[in-house]
N, C-alpha and C positions, 0 to 999 in steps of 0.2 A: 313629417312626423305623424301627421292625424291620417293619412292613409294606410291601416294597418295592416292591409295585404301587400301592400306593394313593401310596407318594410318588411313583414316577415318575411316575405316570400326571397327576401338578400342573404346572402353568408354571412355569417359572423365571424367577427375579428376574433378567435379564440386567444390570440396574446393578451386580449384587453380583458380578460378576467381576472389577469393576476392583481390587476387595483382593484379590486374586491366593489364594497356600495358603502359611503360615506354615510353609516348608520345614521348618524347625530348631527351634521348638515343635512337631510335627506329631510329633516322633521320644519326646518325653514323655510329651504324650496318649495315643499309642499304648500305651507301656507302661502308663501309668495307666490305663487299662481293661481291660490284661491282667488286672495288681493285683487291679484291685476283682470283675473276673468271678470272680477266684480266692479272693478272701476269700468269695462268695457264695457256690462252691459247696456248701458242705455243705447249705442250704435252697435254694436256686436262687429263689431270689428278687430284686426289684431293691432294696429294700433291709430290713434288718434291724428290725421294729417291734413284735418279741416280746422281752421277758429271755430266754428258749430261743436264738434266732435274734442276739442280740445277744451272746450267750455265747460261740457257735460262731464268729459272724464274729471273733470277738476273739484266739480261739482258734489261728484258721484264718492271724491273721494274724503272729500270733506268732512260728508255725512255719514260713511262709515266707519272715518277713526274718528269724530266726536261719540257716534253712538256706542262703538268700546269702551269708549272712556267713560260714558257714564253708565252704561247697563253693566260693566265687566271690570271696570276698572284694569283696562291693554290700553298701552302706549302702542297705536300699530302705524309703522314706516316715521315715527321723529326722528331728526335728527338728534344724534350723540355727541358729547362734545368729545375731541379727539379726534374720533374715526368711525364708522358705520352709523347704523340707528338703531331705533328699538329694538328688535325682532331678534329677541333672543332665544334660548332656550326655553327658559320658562313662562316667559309669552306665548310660544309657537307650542306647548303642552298644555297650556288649560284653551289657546282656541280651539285643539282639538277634543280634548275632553270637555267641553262644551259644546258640543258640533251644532247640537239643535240650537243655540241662541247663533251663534257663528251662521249658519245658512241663513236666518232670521234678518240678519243685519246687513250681510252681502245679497242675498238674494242667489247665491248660488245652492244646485240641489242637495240638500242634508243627506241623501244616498251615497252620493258621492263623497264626500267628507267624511262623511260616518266607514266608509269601504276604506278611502286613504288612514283615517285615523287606526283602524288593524292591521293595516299592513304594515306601519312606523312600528307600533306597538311589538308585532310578531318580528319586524326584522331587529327589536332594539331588547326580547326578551331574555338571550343568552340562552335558549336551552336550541334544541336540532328543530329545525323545519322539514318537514315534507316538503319536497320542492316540486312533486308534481299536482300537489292541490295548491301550494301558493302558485303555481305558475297559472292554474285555471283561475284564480281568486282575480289575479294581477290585471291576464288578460281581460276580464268582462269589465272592473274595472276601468280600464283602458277604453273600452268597448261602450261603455257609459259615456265617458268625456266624449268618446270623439260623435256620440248623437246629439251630445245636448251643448256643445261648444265647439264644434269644428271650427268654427271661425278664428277663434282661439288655437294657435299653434301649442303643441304639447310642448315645454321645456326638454332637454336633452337630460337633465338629471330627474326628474320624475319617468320621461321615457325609460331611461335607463333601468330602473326599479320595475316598471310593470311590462316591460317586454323582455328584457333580457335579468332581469333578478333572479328566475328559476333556473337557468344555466350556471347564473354568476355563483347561487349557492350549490348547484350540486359540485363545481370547481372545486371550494374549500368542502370537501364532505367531511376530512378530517374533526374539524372546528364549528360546531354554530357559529354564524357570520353575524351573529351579536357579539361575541367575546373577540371578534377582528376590531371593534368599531376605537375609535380615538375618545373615546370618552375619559380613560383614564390619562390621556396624554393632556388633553383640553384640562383637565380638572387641576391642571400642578402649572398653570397660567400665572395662578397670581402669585405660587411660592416662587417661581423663578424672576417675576418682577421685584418680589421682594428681599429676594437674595441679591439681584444685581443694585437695589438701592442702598440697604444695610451692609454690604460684605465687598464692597467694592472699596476700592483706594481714593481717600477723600484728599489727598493732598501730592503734589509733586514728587518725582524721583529725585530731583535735581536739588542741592540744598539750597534751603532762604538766602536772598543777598545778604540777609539782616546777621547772619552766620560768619566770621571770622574765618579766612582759609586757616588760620592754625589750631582754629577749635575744632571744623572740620577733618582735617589730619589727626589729632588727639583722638577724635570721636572712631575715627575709620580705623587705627590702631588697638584700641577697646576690640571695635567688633573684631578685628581678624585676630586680636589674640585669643 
């Protein structure tokens, strides 16, 4: 992934454009690779497979979800009860509308964050991109991570956006590939939770024991007349 000659220089799958770019998971990933670039660096490694190396990451990451918590007031990577963690939407939008205290905290470069934070922004605006300045935008970019983190393997859905995003939107030319994103579909989560709680059948088909088969019968004669 961080050798970006050797990946440009492959064919692309053009069938896999038709799954478009996960506008609105795209704004998580991001930050979750800031995260992990940032627990790595004390060894700059891609991941921790020493007790030394495991100590530091552990360390390292401590002190950067306490320091959210108190400089920014982000919950970043707790657990949720249920299922998942923190790292939601609106965590993952003010770390990046924040970038300069966010680089502050991780230690990762505020260029870079600041670069990813307009590209979330322009793929999540709803109006048309130019897809050949976002594709130059993407690439340097790209071109930035892999000097100053190569040790760091690029995720495949952040690759996905800064190496192949400008093909993926000239694909949909019809549509800005903001008005594709699942945001409307994410946002009726908690009506259909709440339909299947309120509007669902709170009691048996079958009647009570506590029911008479001939009141039963009586009852079943009402409804079919």
């Amino acid at each position: 992934m961080n050798d970006l000659s050797k990946v440009t220089s492959k064919p692309e799958n053009k069938d896999a454009y038709q799954y478009g770019l996960s506008t609105l998971h795209a704004w998580i990933r991001c930050m979750e690779l800031i995260l992990h670039v940032s627990y790595n660096l004390p060894f700059q490694k891609w991941s921790a497979t020493t007790p030394e190396n495991k100590r530091l990451k552990e360390e390292k990451k401590k002190t950067v979800q306490t320091q959210f918590t108190n400089q920014m007031g982000l919950h970043i990577g707790k657990p949720r009860q249920g299922a998942g963690n923190s790292n939601d939407g609106n965590t993952d939008r003010r770390f990046f509308e924040n970038y300069h205290y966010s680089s502050e905290i991780t230690g990762v470069d505020e260029e870079f964050i600041k670069r990813l934070y307009v590209i979330l922004q322009t793929l999540a605006s709803g109006h048309a991109i130019n897809p050949d300045k976002f594709g130059e935008y993407t690439r340097n970019t790209a071109q930035l991570y892999v000097e100053k983190y190569r040790w760091y393997y690029m995720p495949s859905s952040v690759h996905k956006i800064l190496i192949h995003g400008e093909n993926i939107i000239k694909h949909f030319a019809i549509l800005p590939i903001g008005q594709l994103a699942e945001d409307a579909q994410e946002s009726r989560n908690k009506n259909y939770k709440k339909n299947r709680l309120e509007h669902s059948r709170k009691c048996s088909r079958k009647p009570s024991q506590s029911v008479t088969k001939e009141l039963w019968e009586e009852a079943r004669n009402l409804l079919e007349f």
